[in-house]
N, C-alpha and C positions, 0 to 999 in steps of 0.2 A: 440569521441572527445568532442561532446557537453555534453552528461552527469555530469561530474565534474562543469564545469561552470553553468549548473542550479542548479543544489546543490546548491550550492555559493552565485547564487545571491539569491534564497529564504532565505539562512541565513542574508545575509543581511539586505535583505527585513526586516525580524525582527527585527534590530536593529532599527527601524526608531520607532516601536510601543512598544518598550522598551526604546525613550527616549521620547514618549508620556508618560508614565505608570511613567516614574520618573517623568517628571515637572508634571501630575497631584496628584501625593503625594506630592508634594514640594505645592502645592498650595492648598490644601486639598479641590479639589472641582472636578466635571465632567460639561460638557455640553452638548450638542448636537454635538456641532462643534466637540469637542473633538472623540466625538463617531464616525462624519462618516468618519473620516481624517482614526483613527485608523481600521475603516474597509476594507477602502480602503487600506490598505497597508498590512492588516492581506491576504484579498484575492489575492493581489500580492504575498506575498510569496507562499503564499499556492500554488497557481498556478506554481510558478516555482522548487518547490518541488517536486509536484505531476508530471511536466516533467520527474525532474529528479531524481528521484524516479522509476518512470514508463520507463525509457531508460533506466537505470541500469536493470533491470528486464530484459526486453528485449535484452540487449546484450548478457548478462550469460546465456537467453535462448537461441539465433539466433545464435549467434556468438562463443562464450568461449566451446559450446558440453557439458554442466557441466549438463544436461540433467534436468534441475529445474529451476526456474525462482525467488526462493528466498531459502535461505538457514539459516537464523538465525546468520549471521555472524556479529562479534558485530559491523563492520563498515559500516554494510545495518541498524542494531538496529539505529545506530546514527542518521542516515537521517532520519527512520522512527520516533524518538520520540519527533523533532520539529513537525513536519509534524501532530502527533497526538493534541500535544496540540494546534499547530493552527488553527484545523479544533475544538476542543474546545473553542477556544478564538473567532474563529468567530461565534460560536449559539450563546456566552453567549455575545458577541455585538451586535446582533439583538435583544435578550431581552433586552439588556440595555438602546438601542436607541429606542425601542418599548414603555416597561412598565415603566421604568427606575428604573429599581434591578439591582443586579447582579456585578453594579460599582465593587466593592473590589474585586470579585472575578474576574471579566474582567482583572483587572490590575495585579491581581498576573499571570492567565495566562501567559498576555503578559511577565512578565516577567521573566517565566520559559521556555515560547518559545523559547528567544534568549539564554539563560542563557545553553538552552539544545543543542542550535546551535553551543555557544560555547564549551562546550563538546567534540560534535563531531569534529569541528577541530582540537582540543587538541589529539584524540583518533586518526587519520590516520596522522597529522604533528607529534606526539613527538617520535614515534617509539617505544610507549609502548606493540602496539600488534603487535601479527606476522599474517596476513591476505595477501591474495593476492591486497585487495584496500591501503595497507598501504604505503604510497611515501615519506616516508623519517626514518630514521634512525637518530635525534639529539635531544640526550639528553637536551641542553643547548637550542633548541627549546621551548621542551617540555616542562622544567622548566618556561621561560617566560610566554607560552600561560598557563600553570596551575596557577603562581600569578594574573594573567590575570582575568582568571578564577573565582577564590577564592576573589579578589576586585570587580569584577561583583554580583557576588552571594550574597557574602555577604553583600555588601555595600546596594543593592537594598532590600533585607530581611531586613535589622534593618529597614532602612528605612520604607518599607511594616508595621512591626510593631510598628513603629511610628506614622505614618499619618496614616491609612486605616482607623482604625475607623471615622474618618472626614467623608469620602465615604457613605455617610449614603441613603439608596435607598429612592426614591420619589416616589415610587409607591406602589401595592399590588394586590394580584394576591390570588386565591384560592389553597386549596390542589391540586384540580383536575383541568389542566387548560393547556394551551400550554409550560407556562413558565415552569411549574413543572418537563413535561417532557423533554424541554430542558434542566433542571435542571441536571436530573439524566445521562441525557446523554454525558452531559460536564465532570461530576462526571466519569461516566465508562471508558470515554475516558482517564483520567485524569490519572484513576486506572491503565487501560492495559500499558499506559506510564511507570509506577512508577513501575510496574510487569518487564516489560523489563530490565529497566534502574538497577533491583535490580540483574537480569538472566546476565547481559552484563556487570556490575561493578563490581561483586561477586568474578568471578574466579580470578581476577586482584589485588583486596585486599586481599585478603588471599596469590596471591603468592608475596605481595609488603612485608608483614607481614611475609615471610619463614613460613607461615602454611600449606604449600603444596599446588599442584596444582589439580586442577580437572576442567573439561570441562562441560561448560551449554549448551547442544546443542535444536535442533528442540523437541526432546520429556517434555522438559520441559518447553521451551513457548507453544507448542501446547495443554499441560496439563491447563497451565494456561487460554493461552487466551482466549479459546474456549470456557468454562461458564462465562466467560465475556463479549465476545460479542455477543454472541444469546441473554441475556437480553436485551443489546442494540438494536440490530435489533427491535424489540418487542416493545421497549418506543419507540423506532422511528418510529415503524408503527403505535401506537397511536396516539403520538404527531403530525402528516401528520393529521389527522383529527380531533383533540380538537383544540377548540377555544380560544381566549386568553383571560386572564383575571377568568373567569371559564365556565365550561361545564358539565352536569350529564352522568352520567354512564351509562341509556339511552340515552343517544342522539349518545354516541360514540358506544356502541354496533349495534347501528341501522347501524350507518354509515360504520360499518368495517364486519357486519356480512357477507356480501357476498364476500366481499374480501379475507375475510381471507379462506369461504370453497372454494373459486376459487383456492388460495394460496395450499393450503392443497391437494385439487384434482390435480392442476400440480406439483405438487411434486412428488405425486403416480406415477403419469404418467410419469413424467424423473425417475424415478426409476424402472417400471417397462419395460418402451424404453432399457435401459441399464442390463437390467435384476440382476438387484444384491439392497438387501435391509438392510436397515441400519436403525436406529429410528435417530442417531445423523444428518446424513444425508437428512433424510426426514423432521427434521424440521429445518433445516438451506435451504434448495430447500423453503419450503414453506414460510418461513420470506422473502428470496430471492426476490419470486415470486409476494409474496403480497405489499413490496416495490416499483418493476418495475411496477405492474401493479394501484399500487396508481400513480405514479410519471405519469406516462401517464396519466392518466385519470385527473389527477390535472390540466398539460401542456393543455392539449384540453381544456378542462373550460376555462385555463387563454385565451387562442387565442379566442375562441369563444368569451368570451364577450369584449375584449378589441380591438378596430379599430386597434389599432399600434401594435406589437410584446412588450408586458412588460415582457423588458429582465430582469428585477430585481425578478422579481417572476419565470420565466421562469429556471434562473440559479439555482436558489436553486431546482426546479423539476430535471433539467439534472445531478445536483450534488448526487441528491438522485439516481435518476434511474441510473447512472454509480456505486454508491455503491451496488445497487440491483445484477446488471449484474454483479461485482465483486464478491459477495458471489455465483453467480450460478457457476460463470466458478472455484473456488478455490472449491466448495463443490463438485462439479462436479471430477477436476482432482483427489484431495485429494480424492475420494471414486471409479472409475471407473478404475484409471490409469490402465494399466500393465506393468510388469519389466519384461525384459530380457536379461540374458547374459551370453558370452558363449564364448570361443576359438574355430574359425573357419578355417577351412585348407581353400583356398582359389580352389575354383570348385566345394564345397559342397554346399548342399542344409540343409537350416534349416527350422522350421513352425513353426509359433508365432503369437501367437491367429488364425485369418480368415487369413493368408497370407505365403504364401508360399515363403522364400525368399531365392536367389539363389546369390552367391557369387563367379561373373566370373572371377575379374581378381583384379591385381592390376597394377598401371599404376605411373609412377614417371616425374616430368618435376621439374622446376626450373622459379618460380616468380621473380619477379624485386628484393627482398629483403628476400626470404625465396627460401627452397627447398620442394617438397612436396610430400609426397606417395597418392594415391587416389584409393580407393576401387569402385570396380564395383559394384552393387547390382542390380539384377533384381529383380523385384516382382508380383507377381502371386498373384491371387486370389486362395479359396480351391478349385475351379473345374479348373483350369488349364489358365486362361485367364492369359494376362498379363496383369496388371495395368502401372506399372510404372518403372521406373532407377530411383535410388537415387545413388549418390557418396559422400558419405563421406571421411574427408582429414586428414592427421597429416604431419601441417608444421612445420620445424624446420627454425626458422630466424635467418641472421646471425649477427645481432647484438648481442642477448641473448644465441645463441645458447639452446632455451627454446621452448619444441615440444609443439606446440597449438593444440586442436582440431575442426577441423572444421565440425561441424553437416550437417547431409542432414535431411531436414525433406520437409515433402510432407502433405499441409493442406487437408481436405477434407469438406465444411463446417466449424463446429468448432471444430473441432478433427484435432489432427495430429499425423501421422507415422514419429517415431524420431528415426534416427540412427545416431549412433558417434562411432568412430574408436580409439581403444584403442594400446596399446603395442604392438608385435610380439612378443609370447610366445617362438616359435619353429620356423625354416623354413620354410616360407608360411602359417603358421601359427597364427590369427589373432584375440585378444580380440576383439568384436564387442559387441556394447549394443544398445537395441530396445526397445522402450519404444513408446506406444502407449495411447495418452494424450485425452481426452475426453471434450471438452466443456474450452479448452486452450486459444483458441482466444477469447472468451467472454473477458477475462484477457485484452487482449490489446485492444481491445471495450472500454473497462470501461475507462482505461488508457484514453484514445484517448479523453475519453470525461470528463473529469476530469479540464482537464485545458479549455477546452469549456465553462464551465459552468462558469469559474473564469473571461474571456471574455466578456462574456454575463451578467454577474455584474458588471463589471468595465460600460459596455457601458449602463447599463440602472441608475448608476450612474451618469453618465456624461449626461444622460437625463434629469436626474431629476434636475440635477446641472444646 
């Protein structure tokens, strides 16, 4: 239930630093003041984005049995492509408020963030796509929130080309430097937005235009995104140890050499724990790794030297090491998983992977508001022990009369045994799928600590304040 409403308010959130970014082109100037009002509000959205963001994930894993926690559907694209550009509009306003570069292009951020927020309401209110997030069916909707839309966008673009050059930076910074790479990293983030937003718009204009239809699924962002964000990772493990202003090319080699053969050495090592090797995989582990264990080692320094908790430096270490542990636990599933599936008579024994699983019964009752079938499952180890009962369910409610699936899964550390209950092919006869997920919970780790970190900047704001 919470879900949709943090969406929400993070879009709004936006609008407050999208009518920053208009009165300061209307005024053709920046300040200080201007820059920390609009951080503070960039890291409010971000935060309640990244909730909700991170529930959705979570539901469609825990709850919905869709047995994957994101799927490339264009109304998860939506959410995600605020969400990117605002975690861009907040590096390039710490540069700004730092060195003070960056103005013109802080301000178009912001006002592609809202502009992409609006978007997304346009895309699940007007009933353009057919998704299971899509809640309404009205054209005459639609048509409103698109002129909407289209006066937003545009009006703020001429504008942008109007005023921005006024935005004239007060600082200066070397090739090689902190800005630089926060530079290119606002840049990547900017790109993978714009790579979506082209995968997710594509198939809709061509069938708005009767040029036929075709579907942009998972193989063509994960085409895309994935040499674009291992460069990322990469500036941002640099950028984690360059200095502002400038730095040589010794001083950052000194600083990262051992990081990175740390990085490099546990990566072998979760690849060879999992016994299966990859070169894409082993260096997405090792970026991974040399992230989380920068972001640690940072956070100690700051508490060591500082008497009080500096939650302002503190949050951006939590923010990175939740990205860290995000790339382990996604390169992790994405490379380890296993799939299984299979039409099982109900008293049969099946084995999938180390686990022996046994298929007793089925069992039927009646909820407050649904009816529901539930499978027994015992589960065996390969020498015979027993581990566990998992029961997966398929409820049918009778409002929708629409059979749900309700997943059993059984964590183990950060691995999980996932079972979900499909069709009845035959009499007694039962699709089942198993899937067994590797380094999954890191996933809702990171999550967890995502809006943490946005907490912990708001209050060392109001420290400083």
């Amino acid at each position: 239930v919470i879900h949709p409403p943090m969406l929400y308010t993070g879009y709004v959130g936006l609008s407050i630093n999208f009518a920053l970014a208009v009165v300061t082109l209307w005024l053709g100037k920046t300040d200080v003041h201007w820059l920390r009002w609009a951080r503070i509000w960039a890291i409010l959205a971000w935060s309640f984005l990244s909730v909700g963001i991170g529930l959705g994930s979570w539901w469609a894993y825990r709850v919905l049995g869709w047995g994957g926690w994101w799927f490339w559907d264009p109304v998860e694209n939506a959410s995600l492509l605020p969400w990117l550009v605002t975690t861009a509009l907040l590096h390039s306003l710490i540069v700004s408020e730092r060195s003070g570069v960056f103005k013109a292009w802080s301000v178009l951020l912001a006002l592609s963030a809202f502009s992409l927020s609006l978007l997304g309401t346009f895309l699940v209110r007007s009933g353009i796509l057919t998704s299971v997030h899509s809640f309404a069916q009205d054209p005459a909707r639609g048509v409103f929130i698109l002129s909407y839309l289209a006066l937003i966008v545009g009006g703020s673009l001429l504008m942008y080309a109007w005023r921005a050059p006024k935005l004239r930076s007060e600082g200066h910074f070397s090739w090689l430097s902190k800005e630089t790479f926060m530079l290119i990293n606002t840049v990547f983030l900017s790109v993978i937005a714009a790579s979506i937003l082209l995968g997710t718009l594509y198939p809709l204009v061509l069938d708005s235009l009767d040029l036929g239809k075709i579907s942009v699924g998972a193989p063509y962002f994960n085409t895309i995104i994935i040499p674009l964000f291992l460069p990322l990772l990469a500036c941002l493990s640099i950028g984690l140890e360059a200095k502002w202003r400038t730095v040589s090319v010794a001083w950052i080699l000194n600083r990262l050499r051992w990081i990175w053969v740390l990085g490099m050495v546990m990566a072998g090592f979760t690849l060879w724990y999992w016994q299966k090797w990859s070169w894409l995989a082993w260096l997405a582990f090792a970026l991974g790794w040399c992230i989380v264990f920068q972001s640690i080692y940072k956070a100690i320094q700051d508490i060591i030297k500082s008497p009080k908790l500096p939650f302002l430096r503190l949050s951006s270490h939590f923010g990175h090491l939740a990205l860290g542990i995000l790339v382990l636990g996604i390169t992790g599933v994405k490379s380890f998983e296993l799939d299984y599936q299979n039409a099982i008579p109900v008293g049969q024994e099946t084995v999938f992977s180390n686990y022996r699983i046994q298929f007793n019964r089925m069992d039927t009752y009646q909820g407050d508001n649904y009816q529901a079938q539930k499978a027994i499952f015992e589960i065996y180890s390969s020498s015979g022990q027993k581990l566990y009962t998992l029961q997966p369910e398929r409820r049918t409610y009778f409002s929708s009369q629409m059979p749900i699936t309700q997943s059993a899964i059984h964590s183990a550390w950060f691995s999980d045994l996932y079972l979900s209950l499909g069709d009845e092919t035959a009499p007694g006869i039962w699709n089942v799928h198993f899937y067994f997920k590797p380094l999954v919970n890191l996933i809702w780790l990171a999550i967890a600590l995502m809006p943490l970190a946005g907490i912990m900047a708001l209050l060392g704001r109001w420290r400083t304040r």
